[in-house]
C-alpha positions in Angstrom: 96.8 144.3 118.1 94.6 146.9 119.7 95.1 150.0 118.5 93.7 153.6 120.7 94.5 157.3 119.5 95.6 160.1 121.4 95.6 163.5 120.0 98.1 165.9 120.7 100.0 169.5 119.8 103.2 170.1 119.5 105.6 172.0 121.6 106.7 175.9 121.1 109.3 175.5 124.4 110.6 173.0 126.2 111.9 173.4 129.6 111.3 173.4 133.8 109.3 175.9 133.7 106.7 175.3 130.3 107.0 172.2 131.5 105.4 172.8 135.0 102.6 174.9 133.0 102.0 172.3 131.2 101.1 169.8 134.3 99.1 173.0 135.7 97.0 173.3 133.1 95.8 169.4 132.7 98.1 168.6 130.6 101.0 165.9 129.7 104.2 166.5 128.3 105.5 163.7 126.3 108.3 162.5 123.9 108.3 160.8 120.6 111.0 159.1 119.1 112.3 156.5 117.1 111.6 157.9 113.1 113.4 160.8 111.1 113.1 163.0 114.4 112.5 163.8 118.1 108.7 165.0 118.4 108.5 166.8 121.7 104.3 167.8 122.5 101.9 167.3 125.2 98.2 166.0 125.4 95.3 166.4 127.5 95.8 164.4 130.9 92.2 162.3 130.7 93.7 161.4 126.9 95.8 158.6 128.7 92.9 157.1 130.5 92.7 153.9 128.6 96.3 153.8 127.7 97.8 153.4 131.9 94.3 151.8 133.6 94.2 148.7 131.7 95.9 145.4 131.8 95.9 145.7 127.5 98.4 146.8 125.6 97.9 148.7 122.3 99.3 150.5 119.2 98.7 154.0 119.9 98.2 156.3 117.3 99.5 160.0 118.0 97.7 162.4 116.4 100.3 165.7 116.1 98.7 169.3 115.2 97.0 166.4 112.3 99.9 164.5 111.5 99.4 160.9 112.9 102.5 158.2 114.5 101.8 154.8 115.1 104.0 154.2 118.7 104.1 151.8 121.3 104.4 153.2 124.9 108.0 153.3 126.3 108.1 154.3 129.4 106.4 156.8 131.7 106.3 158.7 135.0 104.1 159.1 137.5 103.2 161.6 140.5 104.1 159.6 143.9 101.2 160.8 145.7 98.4 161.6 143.0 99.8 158.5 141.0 98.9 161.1 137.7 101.1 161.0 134.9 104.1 163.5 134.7 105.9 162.5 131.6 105.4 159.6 129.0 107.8 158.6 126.1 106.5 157.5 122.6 108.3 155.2 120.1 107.4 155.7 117.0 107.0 152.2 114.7 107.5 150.8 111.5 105.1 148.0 110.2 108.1 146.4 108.0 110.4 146.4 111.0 110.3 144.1 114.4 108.5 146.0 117.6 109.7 144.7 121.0 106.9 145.3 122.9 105.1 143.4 126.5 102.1 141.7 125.5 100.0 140.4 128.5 99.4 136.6 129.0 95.5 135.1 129.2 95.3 131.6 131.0 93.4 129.1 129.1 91.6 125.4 130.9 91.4 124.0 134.0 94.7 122.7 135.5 94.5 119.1 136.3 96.4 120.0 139.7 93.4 122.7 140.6 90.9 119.8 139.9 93.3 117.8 142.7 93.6 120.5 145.5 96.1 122.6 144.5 96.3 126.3 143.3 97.1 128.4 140.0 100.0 130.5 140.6 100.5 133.4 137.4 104.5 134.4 138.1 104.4 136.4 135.0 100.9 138.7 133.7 103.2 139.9 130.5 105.6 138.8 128.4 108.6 140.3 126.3 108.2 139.3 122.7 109.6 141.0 119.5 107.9 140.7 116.2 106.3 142.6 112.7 102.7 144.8 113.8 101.1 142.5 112.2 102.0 139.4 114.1 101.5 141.0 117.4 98.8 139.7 119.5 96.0 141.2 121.9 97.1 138.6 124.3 99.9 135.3 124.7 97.0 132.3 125.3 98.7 129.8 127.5 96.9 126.4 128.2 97.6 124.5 131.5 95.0 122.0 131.3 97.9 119.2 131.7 99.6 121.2 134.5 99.6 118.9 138.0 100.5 119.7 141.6 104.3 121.2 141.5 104.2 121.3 137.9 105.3 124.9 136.2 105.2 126.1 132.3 108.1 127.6 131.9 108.8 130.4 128.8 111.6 127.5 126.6 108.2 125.6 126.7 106.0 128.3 124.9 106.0 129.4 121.2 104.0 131.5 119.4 103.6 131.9 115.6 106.0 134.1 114.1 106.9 136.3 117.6 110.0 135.4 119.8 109.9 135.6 123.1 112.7 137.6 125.1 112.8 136.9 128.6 115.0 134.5 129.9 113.5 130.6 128.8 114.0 129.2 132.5 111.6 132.0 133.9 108.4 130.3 135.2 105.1 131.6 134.0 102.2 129.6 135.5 102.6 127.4 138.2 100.3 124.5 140.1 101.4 125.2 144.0 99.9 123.3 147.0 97.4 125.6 148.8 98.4 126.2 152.4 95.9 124.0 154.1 97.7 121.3 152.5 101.0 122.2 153.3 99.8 123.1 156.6 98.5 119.4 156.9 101.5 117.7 155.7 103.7 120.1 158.0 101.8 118.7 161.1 102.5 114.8 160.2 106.0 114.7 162.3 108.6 112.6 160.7 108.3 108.8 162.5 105.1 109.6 163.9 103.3 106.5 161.5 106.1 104.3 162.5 105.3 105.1 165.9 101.8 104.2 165.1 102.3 100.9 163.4 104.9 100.3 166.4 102.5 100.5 169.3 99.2 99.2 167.2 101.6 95.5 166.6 102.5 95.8 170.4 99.0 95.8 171.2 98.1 92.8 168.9 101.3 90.9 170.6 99.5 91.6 173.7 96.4 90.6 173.2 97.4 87.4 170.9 99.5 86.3 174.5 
C-alpha cells in the first residue's frame, strides 16, 4: 500500500482555547492512538493535502518532534463552509497485526451489457477489508467483462488473496443498468398495443382476401 508522511509536533496544552490557536495559526490538531499511548499534536494545514483530496488511500507515516508512527486515517472533521480540516484522528498500526481499513475499488474490462446498450453503474467506490500491511492493496481490481444487462457483482462474489472483506456479502458493487433511453423506449410500448397490431393487420388481410 501507498505510504505519505506527515510531520508533526507534539502538544504542550490541550483545550478550547489552544485548540482555537491552533486552527488560527494554519494549523491542525490531531489525535493518535492505538499503541502504548494517546499522542495528542498538530501539523501544518497544507500537510494533509494529499491525504483528504484523493480517491487513494495510504499508510501515513507521522513524523512526532522525530519520532515516526505508521497510522491509517480514522476519522476527521471538517469546517462546513471552508470544507478545511478541523480535527483528524490517527490510528497507530502494527505490521504483525490485522488493519481494518477502506481500500477503493478500480473497474477492470468492458462489460458485455455496455457493448449491448446498457450502462456501468459503480454502487460502491471503496470497500471494507481487514488484513496484515503487507497484504493490503493500492486498489480492489474488479473485472465485469462477463457482466450483462441487469446483471450486478455482488461483494459474496469477490475475494481477494489473503484480505477479507467486511461489508455485508449481499451489497452490490458494480452493476449493468439499462440507460434511460431504453427504458424510456420500452415504457412507451403500452401493454396490448402489438396485439392490437396483429389484430387489425389480420382484419385487413380478411378483408382484402373477401
Amino acid at each position: 500500500m501507498k505510504t505519505i508522511e506527515i510531520k508533526g509536533f507534539k502538544r504542550e496544552t490541550v483545550g478550547k482555547k489552544a485548540t482555537k490557536q491552533l486552527r488560527k495559526d494554519g494549523s491542525v490538531p490531531c489525535v493518535l492512538y492505538g499503541g502504548k499511548e494517546v499522542v495528542h499534536f498538530h501539523a501544518p494545514v497544507n500537510e494533509f493535502n494529499h491525504l483528504f483530496y484523493t480517491p487513494n488511500v495510504y499508510v501515513v507515516n507521522i513524523d512526532i518532534d522525530g519520532k515516526k508512527y505508521p497510522t491509517i486515517l480514522k476519522a476527521s472533521q471538517f469546517h462546513p463552509v471552508s470544507d478545511k480540516p478541523l480535527h483528524v484522528d490517527f490510528l497507530e498500526i502494527n505490521k504483525d497485526k490485522p488493519v481494518t481499513i477502506e481500500v477503493p475499488i478500480k473497474v477492470e474490462g468492458f462489460a458485455i451489457g455496455v457493448q449491448s446498450g446498457g450502462i456501468l453503474v459503480l454502487e460502491k467506490r471503496k470497500l471494507v477489508v481487514k488484513g496484515l500491511l503487507k497484504d493490503l492493496p493500492d486498489e480492489l481490481v474488479v473485472n465485469v467483462e462477463a457482466l450483462e444487462i441487469g446483471k450486478t457483482v455482488k461483494i459474496g462474489g469477490l475475494s481477494f488473496k489473503n484480505i477479507e472483506l467486511l461489508d455485508a456479502q449481499n451489497a452490490v458493487v458494480v452493476a449493468v443498468r439499462l440507460t434511460r433511453a431504453a427504458r424510456a423506449a420500452a415504457d412507451d410500448l403500452e401493454p396490448g398495443e402489438e396485439e392490437e397490431e396483429t389484430e387489425e393487420t389480420e382484419e385487413k388481410t380478411e378483408e382484402s382476401e373477401s
